[in-house]
Every structure is written in C-alpha cells, then in structure tokens.
C-alpha positions in Angstrom: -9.7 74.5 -9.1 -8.9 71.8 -11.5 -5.7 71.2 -10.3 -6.6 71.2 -6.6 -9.0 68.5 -7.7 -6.4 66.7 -9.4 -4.2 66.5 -6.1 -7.2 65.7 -4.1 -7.7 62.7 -6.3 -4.1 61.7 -6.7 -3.9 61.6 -3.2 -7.3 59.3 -2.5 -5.5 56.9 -5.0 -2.3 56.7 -3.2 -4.1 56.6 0.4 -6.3 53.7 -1.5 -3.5 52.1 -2.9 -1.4 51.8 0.0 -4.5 50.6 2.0 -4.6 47.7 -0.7 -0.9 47.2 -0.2 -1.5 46.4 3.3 -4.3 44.2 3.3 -2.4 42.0 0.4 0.8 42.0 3.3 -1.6 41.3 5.5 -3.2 38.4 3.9 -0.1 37.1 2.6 1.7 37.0 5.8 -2.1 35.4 7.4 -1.4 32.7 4.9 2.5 32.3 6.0 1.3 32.0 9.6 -1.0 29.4 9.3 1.4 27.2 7.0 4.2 27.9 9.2 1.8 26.3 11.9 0.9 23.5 10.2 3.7 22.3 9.4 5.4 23.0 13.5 2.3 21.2 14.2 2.6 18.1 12.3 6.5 18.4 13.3 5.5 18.2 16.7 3.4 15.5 16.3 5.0 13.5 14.1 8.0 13.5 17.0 4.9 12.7 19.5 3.8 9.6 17.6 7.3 8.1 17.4 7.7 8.3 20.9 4.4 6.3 21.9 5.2 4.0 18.9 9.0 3.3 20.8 7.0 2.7 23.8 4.5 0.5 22.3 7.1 -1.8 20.2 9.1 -2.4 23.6 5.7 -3.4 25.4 5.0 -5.7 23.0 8.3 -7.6 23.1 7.5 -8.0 27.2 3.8 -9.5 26.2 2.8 -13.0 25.8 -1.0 -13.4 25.7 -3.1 -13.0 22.7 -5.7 -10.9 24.8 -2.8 -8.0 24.7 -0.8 -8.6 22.4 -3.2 -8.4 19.2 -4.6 -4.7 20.6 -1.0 -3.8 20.9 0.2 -4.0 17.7 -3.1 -2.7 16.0 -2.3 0.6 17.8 1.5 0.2 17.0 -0.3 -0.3 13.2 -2.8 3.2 14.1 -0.1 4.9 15.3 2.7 4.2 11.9 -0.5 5.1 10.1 -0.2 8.9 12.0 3.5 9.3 11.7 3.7 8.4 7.6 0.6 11.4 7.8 2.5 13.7 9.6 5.8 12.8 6.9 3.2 13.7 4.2 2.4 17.0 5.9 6.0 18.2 5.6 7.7 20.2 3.1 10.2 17.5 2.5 9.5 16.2 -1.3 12.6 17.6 -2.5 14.2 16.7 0.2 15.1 12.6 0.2 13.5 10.9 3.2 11.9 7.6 1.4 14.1 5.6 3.2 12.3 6.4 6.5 9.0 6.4 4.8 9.6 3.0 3.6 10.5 1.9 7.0 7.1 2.9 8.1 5.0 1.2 5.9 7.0 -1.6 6.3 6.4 -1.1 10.2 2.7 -0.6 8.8 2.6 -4.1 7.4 4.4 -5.9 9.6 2.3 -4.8 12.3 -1.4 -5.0 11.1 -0.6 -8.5 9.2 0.1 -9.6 12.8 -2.1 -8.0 14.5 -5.0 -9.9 12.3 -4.0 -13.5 12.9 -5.0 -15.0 15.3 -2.0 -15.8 17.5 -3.3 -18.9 19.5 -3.5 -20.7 16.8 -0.1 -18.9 14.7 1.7 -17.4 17.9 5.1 -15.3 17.0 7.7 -17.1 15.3 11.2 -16.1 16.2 11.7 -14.5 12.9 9.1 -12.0 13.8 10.1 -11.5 17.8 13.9 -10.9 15.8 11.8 -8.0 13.8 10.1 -6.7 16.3 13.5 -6.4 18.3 14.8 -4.9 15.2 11.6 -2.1 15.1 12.1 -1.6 18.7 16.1 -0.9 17.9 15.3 1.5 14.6 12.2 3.4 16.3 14.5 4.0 19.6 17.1 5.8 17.5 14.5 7.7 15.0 13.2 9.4 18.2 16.1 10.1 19.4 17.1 12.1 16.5 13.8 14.0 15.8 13.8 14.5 19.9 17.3 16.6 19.2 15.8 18.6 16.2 12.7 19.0 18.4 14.8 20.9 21.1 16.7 23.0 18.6 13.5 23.9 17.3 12.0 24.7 20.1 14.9 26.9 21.5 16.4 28.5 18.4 12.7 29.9 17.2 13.1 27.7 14.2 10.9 27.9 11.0 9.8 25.3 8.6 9.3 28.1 5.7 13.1 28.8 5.2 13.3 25.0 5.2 10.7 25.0 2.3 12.5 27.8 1.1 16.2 26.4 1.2 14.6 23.3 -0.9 13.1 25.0 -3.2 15.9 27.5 -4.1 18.0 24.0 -3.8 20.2 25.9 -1.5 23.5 23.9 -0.3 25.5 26.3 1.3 22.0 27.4 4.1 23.4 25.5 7.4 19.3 24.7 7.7 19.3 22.6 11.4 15.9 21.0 10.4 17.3 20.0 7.2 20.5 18.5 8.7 18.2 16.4 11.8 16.2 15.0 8.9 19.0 14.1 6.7 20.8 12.4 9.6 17.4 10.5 10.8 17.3 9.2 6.8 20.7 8.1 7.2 19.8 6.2 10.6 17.4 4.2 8.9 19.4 3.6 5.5 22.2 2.1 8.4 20.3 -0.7 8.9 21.0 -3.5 6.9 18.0 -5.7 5.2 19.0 -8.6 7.6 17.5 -6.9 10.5 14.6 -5.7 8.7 14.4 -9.0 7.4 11.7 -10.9 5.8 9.0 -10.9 8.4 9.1 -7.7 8.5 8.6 -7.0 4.5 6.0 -9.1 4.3 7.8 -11.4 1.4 6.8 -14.8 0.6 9.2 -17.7 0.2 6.0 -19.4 -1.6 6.9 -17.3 -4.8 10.0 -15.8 -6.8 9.2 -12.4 -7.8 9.3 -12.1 -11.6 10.4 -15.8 -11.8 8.4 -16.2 -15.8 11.0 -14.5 -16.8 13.5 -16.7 -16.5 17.9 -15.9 -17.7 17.5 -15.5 -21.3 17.9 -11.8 -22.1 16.9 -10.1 -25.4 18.6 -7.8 -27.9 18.2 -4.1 -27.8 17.6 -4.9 -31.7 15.5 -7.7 -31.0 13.5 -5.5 -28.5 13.0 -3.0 -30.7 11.6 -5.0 -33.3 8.7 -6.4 -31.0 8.4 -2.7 -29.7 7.0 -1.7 -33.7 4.9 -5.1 -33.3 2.9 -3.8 -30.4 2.8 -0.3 -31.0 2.1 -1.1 -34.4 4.3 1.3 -36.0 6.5 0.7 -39.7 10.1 1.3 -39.8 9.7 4.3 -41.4 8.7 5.9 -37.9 11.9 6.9 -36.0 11.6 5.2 -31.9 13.8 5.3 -29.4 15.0 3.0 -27.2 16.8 3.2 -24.0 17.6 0.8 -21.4 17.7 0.8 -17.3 21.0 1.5 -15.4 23.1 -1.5 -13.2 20.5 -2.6 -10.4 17.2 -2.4 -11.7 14.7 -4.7 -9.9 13.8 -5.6 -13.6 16.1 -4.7 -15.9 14.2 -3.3 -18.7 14.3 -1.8 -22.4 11.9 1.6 -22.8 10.6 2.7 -26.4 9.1 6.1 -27.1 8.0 7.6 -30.6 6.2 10.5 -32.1 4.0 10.8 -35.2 1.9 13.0 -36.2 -0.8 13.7 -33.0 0.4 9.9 -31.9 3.0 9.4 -28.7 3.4 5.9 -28.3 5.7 4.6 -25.0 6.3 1.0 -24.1 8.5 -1.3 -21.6 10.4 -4.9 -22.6 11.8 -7.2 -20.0 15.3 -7.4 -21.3 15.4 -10.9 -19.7 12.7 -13.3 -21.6 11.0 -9.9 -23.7 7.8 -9.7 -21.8 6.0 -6.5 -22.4 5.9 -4.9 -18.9 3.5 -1.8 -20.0 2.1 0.0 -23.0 1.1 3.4 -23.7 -0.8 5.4 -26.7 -1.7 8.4 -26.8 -3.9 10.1 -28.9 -7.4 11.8 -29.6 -10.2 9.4 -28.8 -12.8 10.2 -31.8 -16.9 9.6 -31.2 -17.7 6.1 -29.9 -18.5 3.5 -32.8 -17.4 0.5 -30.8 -19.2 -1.8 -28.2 -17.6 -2.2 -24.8 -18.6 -6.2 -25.6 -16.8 -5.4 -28.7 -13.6 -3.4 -27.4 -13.5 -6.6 -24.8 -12.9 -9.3 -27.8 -10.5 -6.7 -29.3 -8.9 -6.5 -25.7 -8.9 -10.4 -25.6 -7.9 -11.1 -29.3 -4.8 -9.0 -28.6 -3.6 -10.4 -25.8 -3.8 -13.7 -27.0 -1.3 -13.0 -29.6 1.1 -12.4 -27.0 3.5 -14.7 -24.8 0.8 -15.1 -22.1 -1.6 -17.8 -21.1 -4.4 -17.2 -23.5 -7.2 -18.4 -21.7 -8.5 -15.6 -19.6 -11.3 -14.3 -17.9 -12.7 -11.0 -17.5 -12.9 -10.0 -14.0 -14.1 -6.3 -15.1 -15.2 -4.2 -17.3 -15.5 -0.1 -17.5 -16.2 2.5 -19.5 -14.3 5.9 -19.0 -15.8 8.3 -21.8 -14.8 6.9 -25.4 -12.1 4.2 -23.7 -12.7 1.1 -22.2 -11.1 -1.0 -19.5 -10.8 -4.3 -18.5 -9.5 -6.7 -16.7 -8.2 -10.3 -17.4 -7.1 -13.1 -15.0 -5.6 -16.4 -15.7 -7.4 -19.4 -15.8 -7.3 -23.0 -14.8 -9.8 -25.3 -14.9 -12.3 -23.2 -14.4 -10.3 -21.3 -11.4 -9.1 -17.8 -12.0 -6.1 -16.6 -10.4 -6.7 -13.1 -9.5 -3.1 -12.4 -8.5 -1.8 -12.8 -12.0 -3.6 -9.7 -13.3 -4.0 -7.7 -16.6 -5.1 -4.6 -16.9 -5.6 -3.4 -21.1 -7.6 0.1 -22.6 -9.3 -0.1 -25.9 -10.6 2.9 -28.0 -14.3 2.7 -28.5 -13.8 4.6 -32.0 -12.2 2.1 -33.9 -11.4 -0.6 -31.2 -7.8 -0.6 -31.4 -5.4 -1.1 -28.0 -4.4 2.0 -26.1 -2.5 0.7 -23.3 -2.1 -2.4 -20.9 -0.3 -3.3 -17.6 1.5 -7.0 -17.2 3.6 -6.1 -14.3 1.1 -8.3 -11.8 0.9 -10.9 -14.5 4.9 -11.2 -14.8 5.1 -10.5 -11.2 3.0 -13.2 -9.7 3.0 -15.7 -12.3 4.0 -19.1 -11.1 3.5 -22.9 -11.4 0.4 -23.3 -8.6 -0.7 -26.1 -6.5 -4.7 -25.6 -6.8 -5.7 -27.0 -3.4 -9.1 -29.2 -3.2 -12.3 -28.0 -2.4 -13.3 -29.0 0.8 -16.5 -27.0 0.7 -19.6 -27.5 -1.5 -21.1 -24.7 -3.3 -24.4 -25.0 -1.8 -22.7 -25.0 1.6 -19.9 -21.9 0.4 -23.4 -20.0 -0.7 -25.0 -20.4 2.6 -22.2 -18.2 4.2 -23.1 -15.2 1.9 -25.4 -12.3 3.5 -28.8 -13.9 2.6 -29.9 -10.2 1.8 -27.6 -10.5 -1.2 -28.7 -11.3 -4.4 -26.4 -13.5 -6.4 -26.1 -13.1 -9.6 -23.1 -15.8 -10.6 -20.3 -17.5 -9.0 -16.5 -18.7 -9.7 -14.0 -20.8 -7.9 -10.6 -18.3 -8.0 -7.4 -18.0 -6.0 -6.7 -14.4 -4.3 -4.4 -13.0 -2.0 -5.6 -12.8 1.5 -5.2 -9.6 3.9 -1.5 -11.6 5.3 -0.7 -11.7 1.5 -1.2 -15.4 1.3 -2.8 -16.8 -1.6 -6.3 -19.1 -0.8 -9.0 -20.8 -2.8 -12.3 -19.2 -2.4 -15.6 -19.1 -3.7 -16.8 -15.8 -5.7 -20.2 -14.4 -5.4 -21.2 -11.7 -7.4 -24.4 -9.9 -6.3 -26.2 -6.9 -5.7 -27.9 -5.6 -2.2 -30.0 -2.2 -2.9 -28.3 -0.6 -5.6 -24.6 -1.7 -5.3 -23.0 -5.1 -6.7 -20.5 -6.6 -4.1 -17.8 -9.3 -5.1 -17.8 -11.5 -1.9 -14.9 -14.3 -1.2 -15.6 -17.4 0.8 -12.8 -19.4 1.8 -13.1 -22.6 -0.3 -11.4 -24.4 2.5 -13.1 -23.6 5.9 -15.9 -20.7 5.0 -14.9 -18.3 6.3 -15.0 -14.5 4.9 -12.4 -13.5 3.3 -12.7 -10.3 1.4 -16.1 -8.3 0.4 -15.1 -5.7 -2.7 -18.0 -3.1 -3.5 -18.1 -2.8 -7.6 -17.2 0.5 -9.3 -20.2 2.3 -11.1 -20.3 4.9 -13.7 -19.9 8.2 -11.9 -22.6 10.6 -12.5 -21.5 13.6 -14.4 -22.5 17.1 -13.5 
C-alpha cells in the first residue's frame, strides 16, 4: 500500500513538474516572440521613415515659397525624430552605428532650426540649399542600403534575436546579414566627408571659438597634479592618479582619481591653460547642519578662488536630500550670460564642495558685444502673460532656439502653483523662451 502510494505520488510530481516545464517554455518563447516582433517592427519602420524622409528632402530642394517650404522641413524634422526612435528600438548598442545616429540629429537640427525662421525675411542661403543637396545625397544612399537588408530579411526569414545574440556573445566569425547591412550603412555615412555636411548643417557658429579661454599654453602633468590636491583637497600623503587623453581629443585633458578611506575623489584639467573641466566626490552625506543660503556662499566662495570671473549670479538653486545645487552665470553690468554656465554640489552636513561642471563655462566663454536695449522695461513687461505674477526681473543674454545668442528681458513669476522663467527679446519683444521651474518632488 505504501509503496503504491509512493509511485502514485512520484508520478503526480513528474506529471506536475513537466506541466511547469511547459508553461516556463511557453512563456519564455511568448516573450521571444513579441521581442523578435518588436524589433522586425521598428526594422521595418525605421526603413519606412527613411524612405519618406528621401522623398521629402528632394521636395524640398524643388520648393521656393515659404507657405511650403517651412511645413516641409518640420515633417522632414518629425520624421528624423521617428527614425533616431526606431535606431533606439534596435539591439544595436554593441554594435557601432553612432556615426548614422549623429547624422540624424544633425538632420534633426538642421531641419527644425530652419524650419522655425521665418524664411521671407532669412530665405535659404546657398550654404544651406548645398546641405540640403548633401542630406538629399546621404538619405538616398541610407535607403538604399537598409532597402537591400529589408529584402534579405524579408526572403531569408531573418531574425533580429541571433543578431542580439551574435552581439552579445561578440561573435566574429556568425556571417549575420543584418549585421553586415548595418555595418555597411555606418560606413556609408562615415564616407562622407565634414565638407558636405558642412556647417549649416551642424549648426556651428562662426560668432564663437569653441573652448577659445583656453588659449595655447599647456600645463604640466606635475603641475596638474598639484592643482588636482588643491581642489580635491587632499595632502600628498594620499596616493592620486593621473592619466591623460590619447592624440585627438576635442580637449585634450589630464584626469585624477584617488581613494581614501570611504572617499573617491575624480577630477578633469585642461592640459592647455589648467582649467578644471569637472569635479567629483564621493562620499556619505551625514544629517543636514547646513543652510542651502549657506551651502550657496560656500558654493560661491569656492568658485571665486578659482581662474573664473568671480562675479556671478545664481540662476538656481535646489535641494536633493542632504546636497545642494546651484547654478552660477557670469555677469556684466548687471547682465547675466546664461550661456557661460556653472553647475557646483555642496554637502548640507558640513558645507564642503562635492562636485561642479565648467565645461559650458570654458565652452562658451568669450569677449561679448552686449547690444543696446532698445526696449524699456515697462514696455518688455507688458509682453508677459498679465495672468503672471512677477516676482523680479534681469537683463541676461541666452541662446535662442537657432542657437543664436540675444538680449532679453527675464521675468520670474508664478501662475497657480508653478514659477515660470519667461524671456523677452530685449530688442523687438518678442517671446523668446518660457522655462517652467523645477520643484521639490513629493516623496512617497
């Protein structure tokens, strides 16, 4: 009796455990399915949306009225927007296709900083007809190659999990056909040299010379490291190392790290001129003993001991748990320059400097032309929603949406419960930019 109960039992618990087997296969291959689908889907869309943004960027080089042309390239700006999704919805981050993802933000830019002006006053220079020619010329031969892994696809029964598979396993010798199409489309667009995607394109300005405060005078890896201890405040006795970037760095920089005790400290040096680009300390954050008005003159005391402009102005101020942030913009005669921003962290506990970020400071910095006012206040203020209530008000120079830098008027106020920053052009006032203030998020 007991050992026909035993076999009966034995034999529910392999019946039950191969019924459990089966539903995990099940599930698991439910799960494979639907990936495998969404990723042939945003293939096949992605291939879709470069084929109407072909046709779009040729329509536009036939157009010559405003009426069109403006609608035109804000779809040819909808439609980049689709394709760099559909990139993002691939399995390719090991695989390297940034060259083609750059291409289409730059497409991005070009497209919606054109689409924005208005072109009867600012029609298309031929710098900008030459770009579009040049889109119209990459975008033609992008579609032609995702149009020939699109067929193979389609034919050969293709999947994109062995391609997620062959990149994760980092698997050279798999002849993957997806994996070859999309290396071959990367090199496509790495062909093409910067002087058809010139300028216009990349939205650069000849107004500025990126990272020109830092001038030809290059530092030391000794003296480097000396200012590294400076900042990070560490003594000698604390071992830090120091490496530098490799040949072609945008900015060629020196890099310290150290260790001690529950402390990591990390920080970047412009090799030319010794600017600190970034800074980086990590540790435990203790209970809160500090003001954030007092971690602000701790934030503002420090940075005046560096090689920046020291008069600053606070822009804004947060508080994150035990750390607060702010940032500081340049200022001149009672202008502040937005783009040269700094962004600094101070511990609340005992108000010491936990981190800070030059790089749109160093960046952006440059000898400026402050153009006149050509507004009044009064008459800048009457542009303002009148539901808004104003708090205060500055004269500062920002970058527009084309990435041009103009003089406006800054109204800080509040309309129900939010605060709003709102910029009036200083010159003709006009609109220029409405920003909606962070508040402390609610924790639950």
């Amino acid at each position: 009796m007991f050992r026909w109960s035993l076999i009966t039992l034995l034999s529910i618990a392999v019946i039950g455990v191969s019924v459990w087997g089966y539903q995990e296969h099940q599930e698991k291959n439910a799960i494979l399915i639907q990936a495998e689908n969404n990723y042939q889907r945003s293939f096949h869309d992605l291939t879709y949306n470069l084929d109407l943004l072909h046709d779009k960027i040729g329509s536009t080089l036939a157009m010559n009225t405003r009426e069109q042309l403006s609608p035109q390239l804000a779809e040819i700006w909808r439609l980049t927007s689709m394709a760099h999704n559909d990139v993002g919805q691939l399995p390719l981050t090991l695989l390297p296709f940034n060259k083609t993802e750059e291409f289409l933000q730059q497409m991005g830019d070009f497209s919606y900083r054109t689409a924005i002006r208005d072109l009867d006053k600012e029609p298309l220079s031929d710098d900008e007809l030459e770009a579009l020619e040049s889109l119209y010329e990459v975008s033609g031969d992008i579609e032609q190659e995702l149009r020939k892994v699109q067929n193979m696809v389609l034919n050969d029964n293709l999947r994109w999990m062995d391609v997620q598979l062959a990149l994760v396993n980092n698997d050279e010798q798999a002849d993957n056909t997806i994996i070859d199409g999309f290396e071959t489309v990367e090199k496509t667009v790495e062909g093409y040299s910067e002087g058809k995607l010139n300028a216009s394109m990349m939205g650069t300005s000849s107004k500025k010379d990126g990272f020109a405060i830092l001038g030809d005078e290059k530092v030391s890896e000794e003296e480097a490291k000396k200012k590294m201890r400076s900042l990070l405040r560490i003594d000698e006795e604390t071992d830090i190392t120091v490496a530098s970037t490799g040949e072609g760095a945008n900015v060629p920089l020196y890099s310290g790290s150290y260790k001690a005790d529950d402390t990591t400290g990390y920080i970047d040096i412009t090799q030319n001129g010794g600017y600190p680009l970034t800074l980086m300390i990590n540790r435990e954050v203790e209970e809160r003993n500090k003001s954030l008005h007092e971690a602000m003159q701790n934030a503002k005391d420090y940075l005046s001991k560096l090689d920046f402009t020291t008069d600053l102005a606070l822009v804004e101020s947060n508080q994150y748990d035990n750390v607060g942030v702010f940032q500081f913009v340049p200022q001149y005669d009672d202008v502040w320059i937005y783009p040269d921003a700094i962004q600094i962290k101070v511990a609340l506990d005992n108000g010491e400097v936990l981190g800070f970020v030059a790089k749109d400071y160093l960046e952006n910095y440059h000898e400026r032309e402050i153009p006149e006012v050509k507004l009044s206040e009064e008459e800048a203020r009457d542009k303002v929603n009148p539901n808004l209530k104003i708090q205060e008000h500055h004269l500062a120079v920002i970058e527009d949406d084309m990435g041009e830098e103009v003089l406006t008027y800054v109204y800080l106020g509040t309309l129900n419960q939010d605060t709003y920053k709102i910029f009036i052009n200083a010159s003709d006032g006009s609109e220029v930019r409405v920003d909606k203030l962070k508040q402390a998020e609610m924790k639950y």
